[in-house]
C-alpha positions in Angstrom: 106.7 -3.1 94.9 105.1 -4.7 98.1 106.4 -4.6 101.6 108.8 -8.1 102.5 106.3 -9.4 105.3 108.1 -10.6 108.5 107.7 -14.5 109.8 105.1 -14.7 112.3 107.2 -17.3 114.1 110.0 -15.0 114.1 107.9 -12.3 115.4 106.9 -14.0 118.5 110.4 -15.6 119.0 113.4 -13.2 118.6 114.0 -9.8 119.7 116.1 -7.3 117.9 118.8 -5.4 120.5 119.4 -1.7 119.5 123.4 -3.2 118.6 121.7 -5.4 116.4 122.1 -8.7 117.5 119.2 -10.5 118.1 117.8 -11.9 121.3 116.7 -15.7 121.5 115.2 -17.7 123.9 117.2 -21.4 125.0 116.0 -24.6 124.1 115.3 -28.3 126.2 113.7 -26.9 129.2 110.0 -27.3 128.3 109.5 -31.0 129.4 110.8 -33.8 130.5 112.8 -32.1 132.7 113.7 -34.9 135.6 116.2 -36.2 133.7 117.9 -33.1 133.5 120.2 -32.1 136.0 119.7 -28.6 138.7 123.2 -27.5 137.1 121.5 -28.3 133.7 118.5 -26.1 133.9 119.8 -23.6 136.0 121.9 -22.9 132.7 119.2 -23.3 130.6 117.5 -19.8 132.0 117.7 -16.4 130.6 117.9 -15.3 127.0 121.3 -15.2 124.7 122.2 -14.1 121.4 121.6 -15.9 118.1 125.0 -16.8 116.7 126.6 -14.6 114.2 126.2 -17.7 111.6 122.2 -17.4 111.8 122.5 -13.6 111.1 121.6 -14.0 107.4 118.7 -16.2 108.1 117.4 -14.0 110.9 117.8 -10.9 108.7 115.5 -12.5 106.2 112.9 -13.6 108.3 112.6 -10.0 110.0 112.9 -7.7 107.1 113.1 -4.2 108.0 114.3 -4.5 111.5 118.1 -2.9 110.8 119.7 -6.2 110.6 
């Protein structure tokens, strides 16, 4: 039987931690960001965790990565 392929869009947007949760990048601070507050996007940096109701989801669009 053939090997599950992974998403290409996953690939380049989620990280898989060794405790398996998986790394994601945050959303809203591309553009139009002089509306947004300093408070705003100063929260808006760094990485966090995909939440453990996306898990399923995640663990079939990256097949094979112990998730």
């Amino acid at each position: 039987m053939p090997k599950m392929k992974t998403k290409s869009g996953a690939k380049k947007r989620f990280r898989v931690r060794p405790g398996g949760t998986v790394k994601r990048g945050q959303a809203f601070k591309r553009h139009i960001l002089t509306k947004k507050t300093t408070k705003n996007k100063r929260h808006l940096r760094g990485a966090i965790s995909v939440h453990e109701t996306n898990m399923v989801s995640m663990a079939a669009m990256l097949p094979g990565r112990g998730i």
